[in-house]
N, C-alpha and C positions, 0 to 999 in steps of 0.2 A: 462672553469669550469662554470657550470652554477651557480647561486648565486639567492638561493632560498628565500620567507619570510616566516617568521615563521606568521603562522594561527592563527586570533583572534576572536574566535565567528565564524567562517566560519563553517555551515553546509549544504551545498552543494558542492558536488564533480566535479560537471560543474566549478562552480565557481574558487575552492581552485585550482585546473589542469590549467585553464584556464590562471588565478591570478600567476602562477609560487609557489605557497604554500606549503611549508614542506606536507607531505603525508606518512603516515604508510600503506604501503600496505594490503589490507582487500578483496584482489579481488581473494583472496580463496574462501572466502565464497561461490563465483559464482559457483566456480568448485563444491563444497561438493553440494550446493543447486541441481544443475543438473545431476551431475555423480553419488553420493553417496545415493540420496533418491529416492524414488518411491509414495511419498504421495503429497498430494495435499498441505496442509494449513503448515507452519510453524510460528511461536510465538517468539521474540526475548525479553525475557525482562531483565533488569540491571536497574541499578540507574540511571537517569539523571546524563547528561554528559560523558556519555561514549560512546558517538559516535554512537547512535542509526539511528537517524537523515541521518548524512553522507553515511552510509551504506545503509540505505533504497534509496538517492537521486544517491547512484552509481549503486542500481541495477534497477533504474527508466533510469540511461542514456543507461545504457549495452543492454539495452531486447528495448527501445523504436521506433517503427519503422519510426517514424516520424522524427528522429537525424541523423545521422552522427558519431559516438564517435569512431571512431578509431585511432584518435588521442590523445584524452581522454586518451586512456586505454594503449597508444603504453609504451611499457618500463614495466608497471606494469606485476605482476607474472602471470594473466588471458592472457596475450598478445600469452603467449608463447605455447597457445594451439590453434593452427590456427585451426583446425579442429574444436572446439567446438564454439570457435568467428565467423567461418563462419555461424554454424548451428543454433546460438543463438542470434550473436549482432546485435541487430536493426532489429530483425525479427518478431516483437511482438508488438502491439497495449498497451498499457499500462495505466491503472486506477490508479492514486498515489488520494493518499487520506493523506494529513496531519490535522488531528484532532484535531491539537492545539488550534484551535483559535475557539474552540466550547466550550464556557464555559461561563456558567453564573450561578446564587445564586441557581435559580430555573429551574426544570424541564422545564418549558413551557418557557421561557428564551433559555433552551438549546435546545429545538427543532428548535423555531422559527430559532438562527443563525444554525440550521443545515440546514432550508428549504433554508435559503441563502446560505449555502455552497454549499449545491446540485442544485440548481440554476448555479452558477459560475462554477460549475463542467460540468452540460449542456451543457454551451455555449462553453468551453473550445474544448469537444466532438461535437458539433452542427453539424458538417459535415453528423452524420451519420442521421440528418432531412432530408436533400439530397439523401439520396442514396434508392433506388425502391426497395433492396431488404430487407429492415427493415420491419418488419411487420408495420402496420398501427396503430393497438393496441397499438405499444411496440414505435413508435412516438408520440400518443397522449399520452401518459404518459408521454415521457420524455418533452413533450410540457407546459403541465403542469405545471413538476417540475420548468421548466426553466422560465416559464410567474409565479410563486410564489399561482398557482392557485391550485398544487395539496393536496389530502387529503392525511391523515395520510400513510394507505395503499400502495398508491403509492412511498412516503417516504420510506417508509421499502422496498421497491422495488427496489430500486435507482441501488443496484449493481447490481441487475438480468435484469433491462431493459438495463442497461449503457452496459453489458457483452453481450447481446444479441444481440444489435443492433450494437457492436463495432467489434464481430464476421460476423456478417451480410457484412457488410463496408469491412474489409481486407481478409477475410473466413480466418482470424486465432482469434483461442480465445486467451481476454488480458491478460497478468498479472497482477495483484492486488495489491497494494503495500498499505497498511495501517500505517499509522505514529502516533505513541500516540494514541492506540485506548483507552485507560484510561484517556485518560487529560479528556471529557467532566463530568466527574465528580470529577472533584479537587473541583470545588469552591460550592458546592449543600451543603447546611445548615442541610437536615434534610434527617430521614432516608426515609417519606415515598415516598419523591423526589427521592434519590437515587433506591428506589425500580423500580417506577412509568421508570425512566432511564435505569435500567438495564432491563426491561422488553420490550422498547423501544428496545435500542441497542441489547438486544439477535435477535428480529424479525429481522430486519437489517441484524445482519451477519448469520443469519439460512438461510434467504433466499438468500444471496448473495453471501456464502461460503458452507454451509452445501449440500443445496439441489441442489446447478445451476452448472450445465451442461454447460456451456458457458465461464466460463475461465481455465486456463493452469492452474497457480498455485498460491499461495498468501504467502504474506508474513507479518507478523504483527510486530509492535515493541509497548512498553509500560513499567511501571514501576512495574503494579502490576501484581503477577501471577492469572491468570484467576483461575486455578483449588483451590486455596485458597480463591478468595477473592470473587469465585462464581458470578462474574457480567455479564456473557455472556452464559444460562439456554442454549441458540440453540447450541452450540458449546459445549456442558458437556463431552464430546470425545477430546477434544483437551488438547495435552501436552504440556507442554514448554520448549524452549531451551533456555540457559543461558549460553553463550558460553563466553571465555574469549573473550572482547573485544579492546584489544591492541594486538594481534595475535592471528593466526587461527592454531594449531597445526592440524597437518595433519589427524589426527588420531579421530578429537572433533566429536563429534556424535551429528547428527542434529532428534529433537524428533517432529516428524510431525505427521499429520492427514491424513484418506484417505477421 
């Protein structure tokens, strides 16, 4: 009998699998995300603490081509469709973006630690500076991001060169996994910082979900709903899904973008 622990603050599904850690199965979602839709962008939002997190880091190990997880996932209810594990797990170049740690009082606070996120993100990607068949454009830019030299523009770019030149490298486009795309505006004091941000972050994900050509599919999680709270102008087409997050009933309807 195995003799499992129970999970404390673990939000990584590497980790919790790996650690032997109690696990509510959630590797439905995988199936409904690939079998059940036909749209590009999906939106997950709930309250903090309802496992946004873990479920964005299981569908980062599932799709990651760079891993191994068939050990990960053996036993869980995804396992039991070897067909769709062969066609999809670890076949995929993969963008995870965890947004948490982008926050500060003000606007220009929250770029600056964004140009260091997208920096670290770079180097994470750096391989594809190596590879002939990246456009030369689409290297010096991410060259940029990465040496903290690039402008604003290139910034808003981050996901359409990162997608461009990561298809380039595998000739498979990656999936996009976004995490708390609403934290960078928790700690902003005023509204004309919030604006100045939201008009930021719409360029961002216009260019890197709306209009690019260069990745499969994306997936977002956060706490506010976009179509409410109006924070993301490039994305004004995008629904959200609010699905129960302690199981996946078979039947939950996933409301995405094309």
């Amino acid at each position: 009998m195995t003799d499992y622990k129970m999970p404390i603050g673990s939000v990584s599904f590497r980790y919790l699998r790996e650690q032997n850690e109690y696990y509510v199965d959630k590797t439905g979602l995988i199936s409904e995300l690939l079998t059940e839709n036909t749209a590009r962008t999906a939106v997950i939002t709930r309250p903090r603490r309802f496992g946004k997190t873990l479920n964005i880091t299981m569908l980062r190990d599932f799709f990651d081509c760079t891993k191994n997880s068939r050990e990960l996932f053996a036993g869980l209810a995804i396992s039991k469709d070897s067909a769709l594990c062969d066609k999809w797990m670890n076949q995929y170049p993969v963008l995870y973006l965890p947004l948490n740690t982008i926050k500060n009082s003000t606007f220009d606070g929250v770029v600056r630690r964004f140009a260091a996120f997208a920096s670290r993100l770079c180097q994470e990607h750096s391989a594809v500076l190596e590879c002939k068949d990246v456009p030369e454009q689409t290297k010096r830019a991410l060259t940029a991001i990465l040496e903290r030299t690039a402008d604003t523009e290139d910034l808003l770019d981050l996901l359409l060169h990162l997608s461009k030149a990561l298809f380039a490298l595998y000739q498979k486009k990656p999936v996009i996994l976004i995490d708390e795309y609403d934290a960078p505006f928790s700690l902003l004091t005023t509204q004309d910082d919030q604006i100045k941000l939201a008009e930021f972050m719409g360029g961002l994900f216009e260019t890197g979900l709306k209009t690019n050509e260069y990745f499969e599919f994306a997936v977002l999680t956060g706490c506010l709903r976009i179509t409410k709270e109006n924070i993301f102008t490039g994305l004004n087409n995008l629904s959200v899904m609010a699905f129960q997050m302690l199981y996946l009933p078979t039947n939950s309807a996933l409301h995405l973008m094309r």
